[in-house]
C-alpha positions as CSV (number, residue, x, y, z in Angstrom):
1,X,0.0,0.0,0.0
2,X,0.9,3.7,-1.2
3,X,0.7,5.9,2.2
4,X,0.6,9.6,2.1
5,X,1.8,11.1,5.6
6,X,1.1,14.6,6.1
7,X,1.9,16.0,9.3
8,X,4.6,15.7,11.2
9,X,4.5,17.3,14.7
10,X,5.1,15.3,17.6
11,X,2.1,12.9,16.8
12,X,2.5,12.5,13.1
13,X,6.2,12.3,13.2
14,X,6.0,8.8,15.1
15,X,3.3,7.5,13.8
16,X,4.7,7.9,10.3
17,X,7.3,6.1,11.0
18,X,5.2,3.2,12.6
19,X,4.1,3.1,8.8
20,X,7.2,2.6,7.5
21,X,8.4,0.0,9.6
22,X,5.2,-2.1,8.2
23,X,6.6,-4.1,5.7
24,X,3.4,-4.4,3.4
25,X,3.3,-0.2,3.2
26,X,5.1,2.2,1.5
27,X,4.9,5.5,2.9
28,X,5.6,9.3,1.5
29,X,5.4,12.4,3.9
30,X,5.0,15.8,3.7
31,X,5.6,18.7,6.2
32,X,4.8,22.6,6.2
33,X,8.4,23.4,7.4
34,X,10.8,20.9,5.0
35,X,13.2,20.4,7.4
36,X,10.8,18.5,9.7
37,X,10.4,16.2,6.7
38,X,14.0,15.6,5.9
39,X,14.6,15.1,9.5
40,X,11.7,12.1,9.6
41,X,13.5,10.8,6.0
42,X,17.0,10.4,8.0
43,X,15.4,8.6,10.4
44,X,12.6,6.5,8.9
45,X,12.8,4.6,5.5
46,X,10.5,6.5,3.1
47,X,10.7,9.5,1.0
48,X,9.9,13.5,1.3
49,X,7.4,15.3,-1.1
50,X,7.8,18.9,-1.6
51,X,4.2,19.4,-1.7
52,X,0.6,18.4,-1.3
53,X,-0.1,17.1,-5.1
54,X,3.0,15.3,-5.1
55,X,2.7,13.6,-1.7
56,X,-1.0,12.3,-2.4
57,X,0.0,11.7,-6.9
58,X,0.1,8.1,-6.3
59,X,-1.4,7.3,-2.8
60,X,-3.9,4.6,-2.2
61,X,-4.0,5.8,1.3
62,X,-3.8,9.5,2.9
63,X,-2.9,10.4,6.6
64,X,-3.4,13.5,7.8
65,X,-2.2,14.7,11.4
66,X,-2.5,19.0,11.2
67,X,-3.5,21.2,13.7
68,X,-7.3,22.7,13.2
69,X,-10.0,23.4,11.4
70,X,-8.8,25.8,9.0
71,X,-5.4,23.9,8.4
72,X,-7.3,20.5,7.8
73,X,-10.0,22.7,5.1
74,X,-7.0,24.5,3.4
75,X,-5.3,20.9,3.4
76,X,-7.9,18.7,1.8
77,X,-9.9,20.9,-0.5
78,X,-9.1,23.8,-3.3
79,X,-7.2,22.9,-6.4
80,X,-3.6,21.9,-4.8
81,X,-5.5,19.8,-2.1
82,X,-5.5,16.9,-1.0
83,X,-9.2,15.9,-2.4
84,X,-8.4,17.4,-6.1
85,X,-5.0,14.9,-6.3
86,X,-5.3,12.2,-4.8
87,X,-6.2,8.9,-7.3
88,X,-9.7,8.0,-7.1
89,X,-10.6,5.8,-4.7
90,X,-8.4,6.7,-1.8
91,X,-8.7,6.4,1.2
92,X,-8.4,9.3,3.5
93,X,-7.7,8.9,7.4
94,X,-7.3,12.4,9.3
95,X,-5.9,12.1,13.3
96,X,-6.6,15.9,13.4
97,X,-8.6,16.6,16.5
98,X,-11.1,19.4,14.8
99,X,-15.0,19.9,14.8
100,X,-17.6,17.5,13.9
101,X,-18.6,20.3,11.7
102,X,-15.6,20.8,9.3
103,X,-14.9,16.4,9.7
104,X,-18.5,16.3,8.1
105,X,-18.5,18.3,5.2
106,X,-14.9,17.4,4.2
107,X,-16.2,14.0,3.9
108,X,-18.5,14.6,2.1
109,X,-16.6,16.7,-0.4
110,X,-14.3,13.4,-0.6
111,X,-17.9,11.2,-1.1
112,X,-18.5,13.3,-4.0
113,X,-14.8,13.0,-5.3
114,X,-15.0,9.2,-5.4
115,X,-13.1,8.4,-2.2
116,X,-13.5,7.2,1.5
117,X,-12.9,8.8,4.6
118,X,-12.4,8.4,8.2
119,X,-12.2,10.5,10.8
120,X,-10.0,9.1,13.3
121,X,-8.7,11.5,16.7
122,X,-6.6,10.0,19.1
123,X,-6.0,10.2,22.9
124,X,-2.4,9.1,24.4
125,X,-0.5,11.9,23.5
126,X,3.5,12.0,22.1
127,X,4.3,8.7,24.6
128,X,1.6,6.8,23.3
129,X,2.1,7.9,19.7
130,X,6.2,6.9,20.0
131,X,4.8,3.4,21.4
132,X,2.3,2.7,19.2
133,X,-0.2,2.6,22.0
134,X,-2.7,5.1,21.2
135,X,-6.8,5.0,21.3
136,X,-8.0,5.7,18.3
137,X,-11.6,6.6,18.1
138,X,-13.4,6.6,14.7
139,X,-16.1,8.1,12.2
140,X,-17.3,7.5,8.7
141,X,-19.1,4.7,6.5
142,X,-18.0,0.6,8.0
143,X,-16.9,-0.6,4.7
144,X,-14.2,2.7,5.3
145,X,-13.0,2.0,8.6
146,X,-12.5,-2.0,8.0
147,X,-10.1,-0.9,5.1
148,X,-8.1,1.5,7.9
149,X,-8.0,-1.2,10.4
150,X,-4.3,-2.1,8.7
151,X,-3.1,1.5,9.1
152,X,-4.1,2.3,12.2
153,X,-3.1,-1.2,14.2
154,X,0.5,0.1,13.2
155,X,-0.1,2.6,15.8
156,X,-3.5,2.4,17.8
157,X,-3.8,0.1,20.6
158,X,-7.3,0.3,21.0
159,X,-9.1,1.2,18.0
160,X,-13.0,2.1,17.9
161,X,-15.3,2.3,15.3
162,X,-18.0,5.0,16.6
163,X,-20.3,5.6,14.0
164,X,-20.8,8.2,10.4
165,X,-18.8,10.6,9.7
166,X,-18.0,13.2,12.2
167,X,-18.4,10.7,15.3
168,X,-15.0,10.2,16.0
169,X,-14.5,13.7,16.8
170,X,-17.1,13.8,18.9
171,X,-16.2,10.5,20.9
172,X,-12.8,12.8,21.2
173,X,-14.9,15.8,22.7
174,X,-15.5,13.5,25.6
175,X,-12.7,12.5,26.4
176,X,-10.9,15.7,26.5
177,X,-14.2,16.9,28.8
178,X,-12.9,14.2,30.9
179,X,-9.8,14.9,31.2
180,X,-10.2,18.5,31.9
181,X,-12.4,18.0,34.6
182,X,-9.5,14.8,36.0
183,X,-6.6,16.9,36.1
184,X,-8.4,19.8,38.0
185,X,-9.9,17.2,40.2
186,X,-6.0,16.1,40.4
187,X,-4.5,19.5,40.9
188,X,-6.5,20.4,43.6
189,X,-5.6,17.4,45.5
190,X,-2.3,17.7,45.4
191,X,-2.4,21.4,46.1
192,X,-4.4,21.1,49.2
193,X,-2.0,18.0,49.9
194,X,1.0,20.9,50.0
195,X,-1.2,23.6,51.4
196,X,-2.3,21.0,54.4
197,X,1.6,19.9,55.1
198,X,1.5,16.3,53.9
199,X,3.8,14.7,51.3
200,X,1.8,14.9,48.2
201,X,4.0,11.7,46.7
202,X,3.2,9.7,50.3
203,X,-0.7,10.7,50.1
204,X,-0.8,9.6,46.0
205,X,0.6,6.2,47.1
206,X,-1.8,5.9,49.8
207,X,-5.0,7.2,47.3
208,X,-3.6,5.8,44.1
209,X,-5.4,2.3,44.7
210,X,-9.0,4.0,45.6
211,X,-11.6,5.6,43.9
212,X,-9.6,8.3,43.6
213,X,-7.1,6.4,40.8
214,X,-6.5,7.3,37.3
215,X,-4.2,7.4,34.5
216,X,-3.5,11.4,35.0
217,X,-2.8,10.4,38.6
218,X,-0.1,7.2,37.8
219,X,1.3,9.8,35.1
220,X,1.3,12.9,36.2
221,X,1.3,13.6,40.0
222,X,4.8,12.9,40.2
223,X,5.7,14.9,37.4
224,X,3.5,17.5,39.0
225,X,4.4,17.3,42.0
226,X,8.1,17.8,40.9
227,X,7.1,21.1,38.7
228,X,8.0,19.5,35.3
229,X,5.4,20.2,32.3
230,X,7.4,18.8,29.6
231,X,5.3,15.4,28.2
232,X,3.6,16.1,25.2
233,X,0.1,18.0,25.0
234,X,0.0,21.5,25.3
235,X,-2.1,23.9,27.5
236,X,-2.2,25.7,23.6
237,X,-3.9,23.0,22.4
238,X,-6.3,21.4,24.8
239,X,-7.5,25.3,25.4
240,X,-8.3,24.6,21.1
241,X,-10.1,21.4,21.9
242,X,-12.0,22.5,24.6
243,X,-13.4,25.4,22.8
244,X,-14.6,22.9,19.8
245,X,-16.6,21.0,22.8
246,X,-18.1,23.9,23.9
247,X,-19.3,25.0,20.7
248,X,-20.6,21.6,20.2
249,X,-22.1,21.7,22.9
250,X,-24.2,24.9,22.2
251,X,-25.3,23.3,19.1
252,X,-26.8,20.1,20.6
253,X,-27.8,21.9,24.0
254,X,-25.3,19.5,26.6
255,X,-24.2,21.2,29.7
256,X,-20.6,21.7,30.2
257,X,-19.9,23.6,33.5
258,X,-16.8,22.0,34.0
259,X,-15.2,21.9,31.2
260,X,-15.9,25.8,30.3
261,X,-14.9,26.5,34.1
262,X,-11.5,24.4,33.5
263,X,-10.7,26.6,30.0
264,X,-10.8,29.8,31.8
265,X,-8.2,28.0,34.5
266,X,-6.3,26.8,31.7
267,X,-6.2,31.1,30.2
268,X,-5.2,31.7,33.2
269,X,-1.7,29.1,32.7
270,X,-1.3,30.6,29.7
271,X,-1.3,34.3,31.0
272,X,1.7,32.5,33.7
273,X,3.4,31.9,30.2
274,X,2.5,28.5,30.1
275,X,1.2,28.2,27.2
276,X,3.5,25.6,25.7
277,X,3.4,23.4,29.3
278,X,1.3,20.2,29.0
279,X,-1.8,20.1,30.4
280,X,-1.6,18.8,34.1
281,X,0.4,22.6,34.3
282,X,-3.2,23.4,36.0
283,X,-1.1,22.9,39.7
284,X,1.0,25.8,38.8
285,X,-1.7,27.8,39.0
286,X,-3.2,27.5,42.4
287,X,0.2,27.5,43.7
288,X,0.8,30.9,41.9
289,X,-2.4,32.5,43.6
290,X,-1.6,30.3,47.1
């Protein structure tokens, strides 16, 4: 199989290269910034396009891994987009966390083109992508996904197949509501753990096999604990994501509380300058107003 990688941030750039290690796949990528590209060419087999049209010329399958809704529309449609070059027939797999909104009409702008499309977010961030134990939640027509199922095993743990199109990013809304509303839960414990004079480490031991357990809390206290905001997913982004789930939710009348309370915390990080810290960085801000 002909894969066309495009993308290669701290997700894409891994899971690309999960793809080229397959031996039944041979896989061309493209980046925005070249040097990113050449980079994942010295250390993944595969070759480098210099653009879109010649990335997708030949591709029976396209990956996409971008940032948000207008890069993902400029990406797949216009005349030097994905959509207009790719051979008919492809299949078109985007990992791009983005609204149900813009996931919908670009696949149906691929329907009319002749191809197939899946809309496929993920949740593990940067470790999980270098391990190739991501979740992998998934949208668009059955007969679609099945034919993705090979792609996305390279790198997906857990993959799910969640309904049309558009329902994979929506499965995703969830989940980062969840976790929004986890690490706050998390960073006020630990907080109130320092505020109170315990050892927060001693006290996550003690909780960490209780109710109170979760994967933010066998990943992160420590790291939090310790001050260090360097794994992966930024404040940047998730402040992106949770903005698509509360427009959503205006549109199909759910109640988020929560998660818009937790967005304003997580303005509030990046006015400390932490808008490139990863999201458990929510401690650093009730110790900054402690």
């Amino acid at each position: 199989m002909q894969i066309a990688f495009i993308g290669l941030g701290v997700m894409g750039f891994p899971m690309a290269g999960h793809l080229a290690r397959h031996d039944g796949f041979s896989v061309r990528v493209y980046n925005r910034t070249g040097e990113k590209a050449r980079a994942w060419a010295r250390d993944y087999p595969g070759e480098t396009a210099e653009g879109i049209a010649q990335a997708v010329m030949d591709a029976d399958a396209v990956v996409t891994c971008v940032g948000a809704d207008p890069d993902l529309r400029a990406l797949y449609t216009g005349e030097h987009g994905i959509i207009a070059n790719v051979p008919e027939g492809a299949l078109l797999i985007d990992h791009t966390t983005a609204s149900a909104s813009v996931t919908r009409e670009l696949a149906e702008e691929a329907a009319k083109a002749g191809h197939s499309w899946v809309d496929a977010p993920v949740s593990g961030g940067q470790k999980g992508a270098e391990n190739a134990q991501l979740t992998i939640m998934c949208g668009g027509e059955r007969g679609a996904f099945d034919r993705a199922l090979p792609v996305l095993n390279c790198y997906g743990k857990a993959v799910h197949y969640m309904g049309g199109a558009g329902h994979g990013q929506l499965t995703k809304m969830v989940n980062q509501i969840t976790v929004a509303g986890l690490l706050q839960g998390l960073s006020e414990g630990l907080h109130f753990a320092e505020e109170a004079g315990l050892d927060p480490a001693s006290v996550v031991q003690a909780i960490s096999g209780g109710a109170a357990q979760s994967w933010q809390m066998d990943n992160r206290a420590q790291t939090m604990i310790e001050g260090e905001y360097n794994h992966g997913f930024a404040v940047d982004w998730m402040r992106k994501d949770l903005g698509i789930c509360i427009a959503e939710a205006r549109n199909n009348g759910a109640s988020l509380p929560v998660a818009a309370l937790v967005d304003q915390f997580y303005s509030d990080v990046q006015n400390l300058g932490g808008g490139r810290w990863d999201t458990s960085a929510l401690l650093e801000r009730l110790r900054a107003n402690s």
